[in-house]
ChimeraX commands (.cxc) that place a marker at each C-alpha (Angstrom):
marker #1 position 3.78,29.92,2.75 radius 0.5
marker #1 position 5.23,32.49,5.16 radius 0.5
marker #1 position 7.48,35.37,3.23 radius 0.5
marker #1 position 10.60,33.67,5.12 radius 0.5
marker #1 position 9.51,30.57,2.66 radius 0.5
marker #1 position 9.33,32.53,0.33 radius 0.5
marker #1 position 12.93,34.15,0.18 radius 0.5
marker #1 position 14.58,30.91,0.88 radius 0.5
marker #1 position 12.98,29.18,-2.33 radius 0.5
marker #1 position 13.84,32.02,-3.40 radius 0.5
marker #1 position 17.52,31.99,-3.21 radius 0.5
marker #1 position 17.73,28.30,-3.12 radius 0.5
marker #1 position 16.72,29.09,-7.19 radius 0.5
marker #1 position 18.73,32.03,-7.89 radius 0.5
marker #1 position 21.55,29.65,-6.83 radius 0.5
marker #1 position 20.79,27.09,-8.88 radius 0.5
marker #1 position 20.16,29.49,-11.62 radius 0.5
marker #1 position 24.17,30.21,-11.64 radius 0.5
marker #1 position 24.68,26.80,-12.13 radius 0.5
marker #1 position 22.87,26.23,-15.01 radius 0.5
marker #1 position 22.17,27.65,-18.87 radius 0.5
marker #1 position 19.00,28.54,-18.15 radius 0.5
marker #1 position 16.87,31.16,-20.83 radius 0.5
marker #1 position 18.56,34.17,-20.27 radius 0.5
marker #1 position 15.69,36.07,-19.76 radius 0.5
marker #1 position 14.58,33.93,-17.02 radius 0.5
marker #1 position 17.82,33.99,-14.92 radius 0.5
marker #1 position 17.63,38.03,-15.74 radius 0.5
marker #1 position 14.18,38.33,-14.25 radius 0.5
marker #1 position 15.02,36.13,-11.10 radius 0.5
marker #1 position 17.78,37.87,-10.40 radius 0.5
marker #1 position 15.87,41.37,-10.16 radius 0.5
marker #1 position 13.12,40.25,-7.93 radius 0.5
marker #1 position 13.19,39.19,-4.83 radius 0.5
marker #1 position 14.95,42.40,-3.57 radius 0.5
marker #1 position 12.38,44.65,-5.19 radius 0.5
marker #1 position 9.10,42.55,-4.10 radius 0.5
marker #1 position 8.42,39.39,-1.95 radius 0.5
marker #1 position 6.58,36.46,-3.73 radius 0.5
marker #1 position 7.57,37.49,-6.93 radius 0.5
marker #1 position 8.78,33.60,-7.73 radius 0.5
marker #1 position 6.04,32.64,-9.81 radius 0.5
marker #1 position 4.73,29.06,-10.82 radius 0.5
marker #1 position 5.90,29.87,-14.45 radius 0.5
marker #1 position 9.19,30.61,-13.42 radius 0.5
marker #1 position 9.75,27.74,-11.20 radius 0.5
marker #1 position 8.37,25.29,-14.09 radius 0.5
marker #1 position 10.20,27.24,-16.91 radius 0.5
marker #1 position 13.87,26.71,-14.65 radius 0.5
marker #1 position 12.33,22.65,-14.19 radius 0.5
marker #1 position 12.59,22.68,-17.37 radius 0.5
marker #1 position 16.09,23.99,-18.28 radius 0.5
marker #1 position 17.18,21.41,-15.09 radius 0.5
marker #1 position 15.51,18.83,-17.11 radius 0.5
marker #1 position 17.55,19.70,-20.29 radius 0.5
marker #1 position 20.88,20.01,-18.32 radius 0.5
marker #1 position 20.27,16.77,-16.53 radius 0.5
marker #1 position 20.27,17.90,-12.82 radius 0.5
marker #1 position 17.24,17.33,-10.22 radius 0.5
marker #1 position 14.49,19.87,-8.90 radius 0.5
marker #1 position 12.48,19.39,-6.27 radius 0.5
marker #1 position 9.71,21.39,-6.16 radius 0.5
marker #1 position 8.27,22.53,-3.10 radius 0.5
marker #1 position 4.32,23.39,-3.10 radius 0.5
marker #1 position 1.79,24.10,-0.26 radius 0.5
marker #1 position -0.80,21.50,-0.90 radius 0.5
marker #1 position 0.02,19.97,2.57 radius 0.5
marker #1 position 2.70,16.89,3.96 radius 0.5
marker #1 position 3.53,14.27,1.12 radius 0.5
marker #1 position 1.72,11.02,1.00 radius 0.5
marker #1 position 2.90,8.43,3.22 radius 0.5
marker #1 position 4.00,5.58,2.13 radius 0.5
marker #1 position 2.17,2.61,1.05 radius 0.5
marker #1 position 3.80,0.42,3.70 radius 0.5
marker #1 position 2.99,2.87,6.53 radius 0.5
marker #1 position -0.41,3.71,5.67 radius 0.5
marker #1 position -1.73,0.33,5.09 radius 0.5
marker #1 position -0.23,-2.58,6.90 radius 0.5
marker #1 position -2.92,-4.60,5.33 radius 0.5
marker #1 position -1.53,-4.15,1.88 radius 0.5
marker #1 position 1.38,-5.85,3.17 radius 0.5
marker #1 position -0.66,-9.06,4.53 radius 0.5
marker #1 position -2.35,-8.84,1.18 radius 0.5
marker #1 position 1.22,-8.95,-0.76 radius 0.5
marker #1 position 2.08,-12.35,1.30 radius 0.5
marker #1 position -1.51,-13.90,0.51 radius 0.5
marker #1 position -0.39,-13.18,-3.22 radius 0.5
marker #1 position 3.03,-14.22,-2.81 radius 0.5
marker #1 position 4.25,-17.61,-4.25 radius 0.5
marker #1 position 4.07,-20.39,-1.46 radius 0.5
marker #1 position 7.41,-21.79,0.27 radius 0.5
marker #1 position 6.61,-24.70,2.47 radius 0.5
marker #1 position 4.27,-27.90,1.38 radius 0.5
marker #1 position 0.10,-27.14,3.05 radius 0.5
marker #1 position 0.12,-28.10,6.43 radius 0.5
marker #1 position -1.86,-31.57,7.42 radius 0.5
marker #1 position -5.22,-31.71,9.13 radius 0.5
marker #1 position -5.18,-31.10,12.89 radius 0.5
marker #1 position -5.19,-34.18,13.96 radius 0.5
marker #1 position -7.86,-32.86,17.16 radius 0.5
marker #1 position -10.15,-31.83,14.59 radius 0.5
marker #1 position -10.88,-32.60,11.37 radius 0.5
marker #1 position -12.20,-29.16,10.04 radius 0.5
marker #1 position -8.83,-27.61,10.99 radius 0.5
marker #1 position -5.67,-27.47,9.68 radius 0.5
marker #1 position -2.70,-27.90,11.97 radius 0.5
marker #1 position -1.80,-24.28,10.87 radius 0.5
marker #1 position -2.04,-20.98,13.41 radius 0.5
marker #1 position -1.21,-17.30,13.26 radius 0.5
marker #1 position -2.08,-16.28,17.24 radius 0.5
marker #1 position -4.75,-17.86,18.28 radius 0.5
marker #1 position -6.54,-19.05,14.99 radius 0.5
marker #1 position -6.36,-22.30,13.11 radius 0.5
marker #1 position -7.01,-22.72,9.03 radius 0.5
marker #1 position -9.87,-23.77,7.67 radius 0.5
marker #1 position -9.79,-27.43,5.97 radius 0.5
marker #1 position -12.07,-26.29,3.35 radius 0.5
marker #1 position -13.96,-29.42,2.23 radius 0.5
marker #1 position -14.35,-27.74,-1.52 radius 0.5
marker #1 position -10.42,-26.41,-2.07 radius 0.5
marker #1 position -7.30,-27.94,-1.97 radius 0.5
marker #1 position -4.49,-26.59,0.36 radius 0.5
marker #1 position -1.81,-26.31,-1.82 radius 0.5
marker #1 position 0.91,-24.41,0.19 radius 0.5
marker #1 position 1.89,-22.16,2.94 radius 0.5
marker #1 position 3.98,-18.95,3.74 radius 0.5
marker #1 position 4.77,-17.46,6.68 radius 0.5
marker #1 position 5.99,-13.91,7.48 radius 0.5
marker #1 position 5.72,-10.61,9.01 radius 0.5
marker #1 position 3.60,-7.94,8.53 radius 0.5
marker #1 position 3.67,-4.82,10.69 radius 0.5
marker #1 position 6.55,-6.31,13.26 radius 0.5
marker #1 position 3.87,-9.51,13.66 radius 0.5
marker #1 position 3.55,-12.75,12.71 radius 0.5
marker #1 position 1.30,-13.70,9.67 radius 0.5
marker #1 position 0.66,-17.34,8.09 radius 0.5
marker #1 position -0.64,-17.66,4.48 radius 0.5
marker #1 position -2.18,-20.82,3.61 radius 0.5
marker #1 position -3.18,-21.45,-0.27 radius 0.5
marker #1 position -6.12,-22.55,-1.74 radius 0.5
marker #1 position -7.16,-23.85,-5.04 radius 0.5
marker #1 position -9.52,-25.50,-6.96 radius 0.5
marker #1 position -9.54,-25.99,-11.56 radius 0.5
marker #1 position -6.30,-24.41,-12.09 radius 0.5
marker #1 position -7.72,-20.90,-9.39 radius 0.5
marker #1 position -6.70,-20.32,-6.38 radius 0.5
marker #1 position -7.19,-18.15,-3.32 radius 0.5
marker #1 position -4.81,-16.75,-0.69 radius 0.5
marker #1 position -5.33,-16.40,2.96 radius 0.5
marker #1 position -3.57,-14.86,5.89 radius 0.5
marker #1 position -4.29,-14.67,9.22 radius 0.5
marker #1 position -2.06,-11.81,11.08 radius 0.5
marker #1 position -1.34,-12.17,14.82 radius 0.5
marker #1 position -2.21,-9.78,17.71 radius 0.5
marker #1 position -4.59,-6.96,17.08 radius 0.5
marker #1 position -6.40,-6.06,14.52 radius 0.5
marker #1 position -4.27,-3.83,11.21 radius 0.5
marker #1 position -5.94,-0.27,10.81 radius 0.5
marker #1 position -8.20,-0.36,7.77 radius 0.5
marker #1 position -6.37,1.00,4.55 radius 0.5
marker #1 position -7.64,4.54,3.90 radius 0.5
marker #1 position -8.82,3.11,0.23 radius 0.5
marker #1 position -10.93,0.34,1.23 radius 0.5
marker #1 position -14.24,-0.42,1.10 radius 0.5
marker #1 position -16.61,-1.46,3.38 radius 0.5
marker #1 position -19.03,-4.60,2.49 radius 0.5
marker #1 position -21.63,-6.53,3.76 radius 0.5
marker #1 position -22.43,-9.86,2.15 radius 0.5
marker #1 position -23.28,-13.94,3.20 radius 0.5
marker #1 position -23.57,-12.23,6.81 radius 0.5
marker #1 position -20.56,-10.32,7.26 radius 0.5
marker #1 position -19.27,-6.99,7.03 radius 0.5
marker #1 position -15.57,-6.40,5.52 radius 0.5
marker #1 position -13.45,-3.88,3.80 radius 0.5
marker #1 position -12.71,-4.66,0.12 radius 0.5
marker #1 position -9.73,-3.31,-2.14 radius 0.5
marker #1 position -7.33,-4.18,-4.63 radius 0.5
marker #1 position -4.23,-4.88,-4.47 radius 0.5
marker #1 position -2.09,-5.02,-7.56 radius 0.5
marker #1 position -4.85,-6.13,-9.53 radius 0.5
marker #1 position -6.08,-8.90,-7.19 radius 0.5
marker #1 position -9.20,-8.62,-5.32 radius 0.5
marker #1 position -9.03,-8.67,-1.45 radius 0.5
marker #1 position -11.35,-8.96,0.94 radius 0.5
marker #1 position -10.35,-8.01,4.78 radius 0.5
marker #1 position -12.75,-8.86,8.13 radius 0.5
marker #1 position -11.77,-9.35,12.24 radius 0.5
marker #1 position -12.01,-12.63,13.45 radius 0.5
marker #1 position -11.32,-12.93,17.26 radius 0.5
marker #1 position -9.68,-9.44,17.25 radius 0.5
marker #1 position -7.39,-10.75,14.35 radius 0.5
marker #1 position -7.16,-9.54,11.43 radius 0.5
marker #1 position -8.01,-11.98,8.35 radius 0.5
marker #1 position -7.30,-11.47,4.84 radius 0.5
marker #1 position -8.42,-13.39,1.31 radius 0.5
marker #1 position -6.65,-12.33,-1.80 radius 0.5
marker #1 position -7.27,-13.82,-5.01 radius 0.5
marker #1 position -6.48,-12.52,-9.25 radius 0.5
marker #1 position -8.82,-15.77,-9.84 radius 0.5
marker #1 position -11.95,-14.97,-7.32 radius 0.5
marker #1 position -13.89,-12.00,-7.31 radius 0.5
marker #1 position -14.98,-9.52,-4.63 radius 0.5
marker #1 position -18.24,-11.59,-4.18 radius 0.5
marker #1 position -16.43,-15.22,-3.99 radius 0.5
marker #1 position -14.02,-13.61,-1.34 radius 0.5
marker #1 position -16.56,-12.47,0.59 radius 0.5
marker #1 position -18.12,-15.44,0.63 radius 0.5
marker #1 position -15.51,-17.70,1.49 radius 0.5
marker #1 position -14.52,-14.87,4.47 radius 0.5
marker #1 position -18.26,-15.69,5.88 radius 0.5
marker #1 position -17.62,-19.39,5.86 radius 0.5
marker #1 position -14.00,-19.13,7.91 radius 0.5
marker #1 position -15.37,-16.92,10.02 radius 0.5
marker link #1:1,2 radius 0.2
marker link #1:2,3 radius 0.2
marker link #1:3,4 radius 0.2
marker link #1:4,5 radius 0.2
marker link #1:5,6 radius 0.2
marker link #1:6,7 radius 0.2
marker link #1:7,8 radius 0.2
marker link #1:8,9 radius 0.2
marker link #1:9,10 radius 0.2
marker link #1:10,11 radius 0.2
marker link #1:11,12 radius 0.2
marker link #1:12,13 radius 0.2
marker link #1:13,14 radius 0.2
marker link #1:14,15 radius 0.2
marker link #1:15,16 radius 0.2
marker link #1:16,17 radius 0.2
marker link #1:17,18 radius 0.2
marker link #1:18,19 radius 0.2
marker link #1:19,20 radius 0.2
marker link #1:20,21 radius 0.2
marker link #1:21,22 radius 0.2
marker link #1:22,23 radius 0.2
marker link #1:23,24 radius 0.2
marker link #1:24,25 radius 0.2
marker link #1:25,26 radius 0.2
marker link #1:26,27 radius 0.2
marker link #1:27,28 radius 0.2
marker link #1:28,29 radius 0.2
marker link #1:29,30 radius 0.2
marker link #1:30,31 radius 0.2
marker link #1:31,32 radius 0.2
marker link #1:32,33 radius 0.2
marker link #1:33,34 radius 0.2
marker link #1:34,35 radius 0.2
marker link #1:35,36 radius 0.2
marker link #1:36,37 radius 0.2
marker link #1:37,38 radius 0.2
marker link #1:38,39 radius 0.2
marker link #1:39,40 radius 0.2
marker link #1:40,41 radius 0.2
marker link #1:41,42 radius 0.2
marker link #1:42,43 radius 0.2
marker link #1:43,44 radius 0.2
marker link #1:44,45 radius 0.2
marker link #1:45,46 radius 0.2
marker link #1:46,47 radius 0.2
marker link #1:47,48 radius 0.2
marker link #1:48,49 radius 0.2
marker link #1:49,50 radius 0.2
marker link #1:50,51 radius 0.2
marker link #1:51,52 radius 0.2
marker link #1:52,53 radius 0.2
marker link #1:53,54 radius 0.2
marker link #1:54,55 radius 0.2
marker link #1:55,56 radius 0.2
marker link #1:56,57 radius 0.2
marker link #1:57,58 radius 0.2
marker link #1:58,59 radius 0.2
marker link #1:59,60 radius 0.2
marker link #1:60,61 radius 0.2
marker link #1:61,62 radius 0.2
marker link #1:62,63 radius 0.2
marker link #1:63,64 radius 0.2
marker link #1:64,65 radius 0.2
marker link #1:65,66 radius 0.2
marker link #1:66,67 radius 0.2
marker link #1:67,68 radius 0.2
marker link #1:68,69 radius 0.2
marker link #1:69,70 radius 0.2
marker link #1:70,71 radius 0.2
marker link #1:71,72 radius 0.2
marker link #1:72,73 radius 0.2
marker link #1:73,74 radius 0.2
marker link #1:74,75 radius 0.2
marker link #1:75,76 radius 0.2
marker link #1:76,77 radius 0.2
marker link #1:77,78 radius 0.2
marker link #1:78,79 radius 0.2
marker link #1:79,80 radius 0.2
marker link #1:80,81 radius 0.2
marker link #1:81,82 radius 0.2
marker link #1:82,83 radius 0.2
marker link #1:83,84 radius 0.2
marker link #1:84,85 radius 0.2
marker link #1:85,86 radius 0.2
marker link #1:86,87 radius 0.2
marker link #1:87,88 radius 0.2
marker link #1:88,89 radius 0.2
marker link #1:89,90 radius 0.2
marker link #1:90,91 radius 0.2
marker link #1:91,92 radius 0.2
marker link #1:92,93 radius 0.2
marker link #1:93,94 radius 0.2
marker link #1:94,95 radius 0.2
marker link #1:95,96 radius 0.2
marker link #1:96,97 radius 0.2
marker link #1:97,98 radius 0.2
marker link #1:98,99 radius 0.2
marker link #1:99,100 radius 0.2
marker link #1:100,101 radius 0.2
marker link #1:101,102 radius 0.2
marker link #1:102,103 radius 0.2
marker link #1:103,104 radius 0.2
marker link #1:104,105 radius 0.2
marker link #1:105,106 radius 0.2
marker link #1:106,107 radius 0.2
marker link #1:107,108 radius 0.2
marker link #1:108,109 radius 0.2
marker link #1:109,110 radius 0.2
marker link #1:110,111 radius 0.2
marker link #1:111,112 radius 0.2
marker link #1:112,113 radius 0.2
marker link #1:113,114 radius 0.2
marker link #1:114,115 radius 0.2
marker link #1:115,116 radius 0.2
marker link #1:116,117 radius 0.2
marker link #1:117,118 radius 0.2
marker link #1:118,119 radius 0.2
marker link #1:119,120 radius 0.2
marker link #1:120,121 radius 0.2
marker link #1:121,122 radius 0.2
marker link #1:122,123 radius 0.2
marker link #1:123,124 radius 0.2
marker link #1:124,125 radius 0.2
marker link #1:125,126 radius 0.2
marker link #1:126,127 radius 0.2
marker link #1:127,128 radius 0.2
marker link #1:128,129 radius 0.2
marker link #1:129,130 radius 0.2
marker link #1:130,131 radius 0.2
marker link #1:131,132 radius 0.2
marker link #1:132,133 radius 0.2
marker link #1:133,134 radius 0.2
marker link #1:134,135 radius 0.2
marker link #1:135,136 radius 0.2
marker link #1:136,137 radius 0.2
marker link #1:137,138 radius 0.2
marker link #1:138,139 radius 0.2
marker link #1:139,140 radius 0.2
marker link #1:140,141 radius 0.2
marker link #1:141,142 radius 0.2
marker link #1:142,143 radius 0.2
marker link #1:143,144 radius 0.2
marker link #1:144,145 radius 0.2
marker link #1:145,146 radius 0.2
marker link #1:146,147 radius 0.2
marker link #1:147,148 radius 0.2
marker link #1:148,149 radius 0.2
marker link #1:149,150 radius 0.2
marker link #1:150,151 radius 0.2
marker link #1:151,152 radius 0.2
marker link #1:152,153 radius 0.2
marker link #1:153,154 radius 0.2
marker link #1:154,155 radius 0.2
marker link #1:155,156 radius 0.2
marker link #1:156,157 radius 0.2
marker link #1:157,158 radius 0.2
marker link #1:158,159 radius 0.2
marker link #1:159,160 radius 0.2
marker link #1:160,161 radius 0.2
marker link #1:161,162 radius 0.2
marker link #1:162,163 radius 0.2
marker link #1:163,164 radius 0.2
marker link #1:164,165 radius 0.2
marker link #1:165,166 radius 0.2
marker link #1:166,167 radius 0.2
marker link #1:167,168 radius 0.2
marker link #1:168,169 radius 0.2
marker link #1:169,170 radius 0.2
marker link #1:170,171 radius 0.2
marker link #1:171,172 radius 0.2
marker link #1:172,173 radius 0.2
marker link #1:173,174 radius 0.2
marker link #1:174,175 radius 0.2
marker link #1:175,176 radius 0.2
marker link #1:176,177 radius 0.2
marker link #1:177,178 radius 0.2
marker link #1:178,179 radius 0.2
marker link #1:179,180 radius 0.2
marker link #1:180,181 radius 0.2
marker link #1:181,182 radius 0.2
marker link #1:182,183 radius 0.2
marker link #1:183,184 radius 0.2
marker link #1:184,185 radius 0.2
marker link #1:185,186 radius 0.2
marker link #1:186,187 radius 0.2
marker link #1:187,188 radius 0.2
marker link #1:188,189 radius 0.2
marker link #1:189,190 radius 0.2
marker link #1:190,191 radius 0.2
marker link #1:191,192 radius 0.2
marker link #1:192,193 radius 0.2
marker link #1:193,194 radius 0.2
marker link #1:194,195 radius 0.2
marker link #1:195,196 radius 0.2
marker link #1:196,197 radius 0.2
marker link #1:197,198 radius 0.2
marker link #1:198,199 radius 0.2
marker link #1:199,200 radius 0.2
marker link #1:200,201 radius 0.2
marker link #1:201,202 radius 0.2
marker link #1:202,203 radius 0.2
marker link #1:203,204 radius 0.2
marker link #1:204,205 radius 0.2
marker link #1:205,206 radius 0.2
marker link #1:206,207 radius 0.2
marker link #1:207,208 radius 0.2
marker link #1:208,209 radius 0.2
marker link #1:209,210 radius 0.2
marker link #1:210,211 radius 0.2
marker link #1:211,212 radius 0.2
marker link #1:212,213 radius 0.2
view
């Protein structure tokens, strides 16, 4: 933090100091230091005036040098947000079996039909956007568990910066969770593919990714 910083917090506190019944002896000592020495506002006395904010109801931001804030979920992991649709409840009835071949579904997202699994049930279908693209969802189930799966058009998502890679049934994949579910991610024809599933585990999902792959 440069000693321009420095002053300007500074000021910004002594300000906000006037404004509020802080400890006396805290507004007293900010109000003698920064003309007598430069980066004389401490951690203690920016979390001792937090506090009397906190008391008197206003908001504090708090500015620190530990580098830019996080970005947000939705910008650093696009594939959380094709892993929130393949958890989301269905709204349109599963689509029928492609009638040109039987181990489709006459369901796309780009260039890739749905799987019709011969051991779950398509139960219903969503379809979306994820990253300004065009996603499908179709849903699985079998005994009362079931299994979500997108397919997101165009190029593959970036991997999310808290996945996994795994390698399993002949595949590699990233693996993560998403609000509690497990999800499994993999390319399929430079598309990105995503199972989701609170019922399934990590090894089921992989599995399953192999077999629609």
């Amino acid at each position: 933090m440069s000693d321009r910083d420095t002053e300007a917090i500074g000021a910004a506190i002594r300000r906000a100091a006037a404004r509020v019944e802080a400890p006396r002896s805290l507004r007293a000592g900010l109000e003698r230091s920064p003309s007598r020495r430069r980066g004389a506002v401490t951690a203690a006395a920016v979390a001792a005036l937090a506090v009397a904010f906190a008391a008197a109801g206003t908001a504090v931001i708090v500015l620190d040098d530990d580098g830019p804030p996080p970005t947000p979920r939705a910008v650093q992991a696009p594939v959380r947000a094709a892993a929130a649709q393949a958890l989301a409840p269905t709204t349109a009835p599963a689509p029928a079996p492609d009638p040109h071949d039987p181990r489709l579904l006459d369901a796309r997202a780009g260039r890739l039909a749905f799987p019709d699994s011969p051991v779950l049930a398509e139960v219903g279908r969503r379809d979306g956007v994820v990253a300004g693209r065009s996603a499908a969802t179709v849903r699985y189930a079998s005994r009362g568990r079931w299994v979500g799966y997108t397919i997101v058009a165009g190029p593959p998502l970036p991997a999310p910066a808290d996945g996994r890679r795994v390698t399993g049934a002949g595949i590699t994949a990233t693996a993560l969770r998403h609000d509690g579910a497990a999800v499994v991610v993999w390319t399929r024809a430079n598309q990105t593919c995503l199972v989701a599933s609170w019922d399934f585990g990590e090894r089921a999902l992989l599995r399953l990714a192999a077999a629609w792959s």
